[in-house]
C-alpha positions in Angstrom: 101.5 95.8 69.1 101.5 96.5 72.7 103.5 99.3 74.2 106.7 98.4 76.0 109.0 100.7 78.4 112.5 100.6 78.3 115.3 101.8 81.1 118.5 103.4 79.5 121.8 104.5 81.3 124.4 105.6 79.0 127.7 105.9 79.5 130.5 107.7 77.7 133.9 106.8 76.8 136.6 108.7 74.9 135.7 106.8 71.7 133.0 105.0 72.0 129.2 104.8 74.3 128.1 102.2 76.2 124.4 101.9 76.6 122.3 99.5 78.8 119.1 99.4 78.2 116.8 97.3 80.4 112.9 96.6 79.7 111.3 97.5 82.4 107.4 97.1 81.2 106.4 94.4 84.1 107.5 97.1 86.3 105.5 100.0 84.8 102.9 98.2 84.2 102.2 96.8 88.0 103.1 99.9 88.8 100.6 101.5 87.3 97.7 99.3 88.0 98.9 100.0 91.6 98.7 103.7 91.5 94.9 103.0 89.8 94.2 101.1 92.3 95.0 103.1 95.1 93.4 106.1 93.8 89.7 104.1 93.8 90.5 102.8 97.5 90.8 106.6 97.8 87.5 107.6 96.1 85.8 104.7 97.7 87.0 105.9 101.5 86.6 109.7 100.6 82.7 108.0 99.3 81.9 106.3 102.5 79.4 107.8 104.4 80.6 107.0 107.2 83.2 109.4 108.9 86.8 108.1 108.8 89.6 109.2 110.3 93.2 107.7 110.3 95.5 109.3 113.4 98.5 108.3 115.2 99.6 107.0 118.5 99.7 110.6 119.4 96.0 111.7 118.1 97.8 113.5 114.8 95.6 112.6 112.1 97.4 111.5 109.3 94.0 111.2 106.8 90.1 112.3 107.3 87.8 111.7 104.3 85.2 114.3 103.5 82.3 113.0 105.4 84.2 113.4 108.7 85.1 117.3 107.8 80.9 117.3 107.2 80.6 116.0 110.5 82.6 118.3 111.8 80.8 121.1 110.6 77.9 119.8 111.7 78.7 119.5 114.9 79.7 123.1 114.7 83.5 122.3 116.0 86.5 124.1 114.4 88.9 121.8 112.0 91.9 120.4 114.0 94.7 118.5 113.2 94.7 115.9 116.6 91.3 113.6 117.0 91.8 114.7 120.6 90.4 117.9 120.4 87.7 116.9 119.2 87.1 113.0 121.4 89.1 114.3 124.5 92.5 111.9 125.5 90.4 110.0 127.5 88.5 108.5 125.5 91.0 108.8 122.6 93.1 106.2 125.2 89.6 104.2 125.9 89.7 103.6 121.4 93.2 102.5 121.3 92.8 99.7 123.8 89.5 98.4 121.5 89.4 96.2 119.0 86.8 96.7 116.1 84.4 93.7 117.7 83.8 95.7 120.5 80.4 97.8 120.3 80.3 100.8 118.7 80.7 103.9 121.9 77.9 106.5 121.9 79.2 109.7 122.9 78.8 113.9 122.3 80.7 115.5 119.4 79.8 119.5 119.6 76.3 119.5 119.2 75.7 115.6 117.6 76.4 112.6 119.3 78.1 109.8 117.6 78.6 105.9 117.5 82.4 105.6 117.5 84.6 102.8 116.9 88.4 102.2 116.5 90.9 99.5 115.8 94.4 99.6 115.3 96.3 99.5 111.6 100.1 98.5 111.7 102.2 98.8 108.7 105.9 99.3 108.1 106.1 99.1 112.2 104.1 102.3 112.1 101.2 102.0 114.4 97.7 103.9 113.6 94.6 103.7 114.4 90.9 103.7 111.7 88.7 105.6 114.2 84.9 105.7 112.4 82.4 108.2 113.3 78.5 107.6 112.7 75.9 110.3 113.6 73.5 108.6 115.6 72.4 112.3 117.1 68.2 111.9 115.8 68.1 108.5 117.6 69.9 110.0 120.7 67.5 112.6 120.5 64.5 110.6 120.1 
């Protein structure tokens, strides 16, 4: 009653066909629950209202969710594709040394200020950094 999945390779001969045929549901299924998975780690990121960005050794950013490209906007600075146009390298250096217990760093972003915080994410020996963005810019104000 439950549905299975099957992996077939066929192969001809002048008189005759061998077929292999492998089930492969395990595989499909785990894969599947994987895929599921990842897609509401997305939606719960992409959620957070708290501005995330994932860049580089280099700055690049590789992902934003949306409340950073709403912070951006607020902050009335153009969309860019390296987090040092919009932190400076400085400081963008300053976040790669820090680990996540460190205190949050209070500085300008366009015309907000923001609590920001880093720390460094390696996997498959590629190095990147989570650098989160709060606007703190009513308290800065106050």
């Amino acid at each position: 009653g439950k549905r299975r999945y099957f992996r077939f390779r066929v192969i001809p001969y002048p008189t005759f066909l061998v077929t292999l045929i492998s089930d492969v549901t395990l595989e499909k299924t785990t894969l599947q629950k994987l895929i599921a998975s990842q897609k509401e780690l997305q939606e719960l990121i992409d959620e957070m209202p708290v501005a995330v960005l994932l860049a580089d050794a280099t700055g690049n950013i590789v992902f934003r969710n949306s409340p950073f490209d709403q912070l951006i906007r607020q902050a009335g600075l153009q969309n860019s594709e390296n987090v040092c146009q919009y932190i400076g390298l400085t400081l963008f250096n300053e976040l790669k040394k820090i680990e996540m217990h460190t205190t949050m760093q209070c500085v300008p972003l366009g015309k907000l200020f923001v609590d920001i915080s880093s720390r460094s994410h390696n996997k498959a020996n590629k190095l990147h950094y989570i650098v989160s963005l709060v606007d703190v810019a009513d308290r800065e104000n106050a």
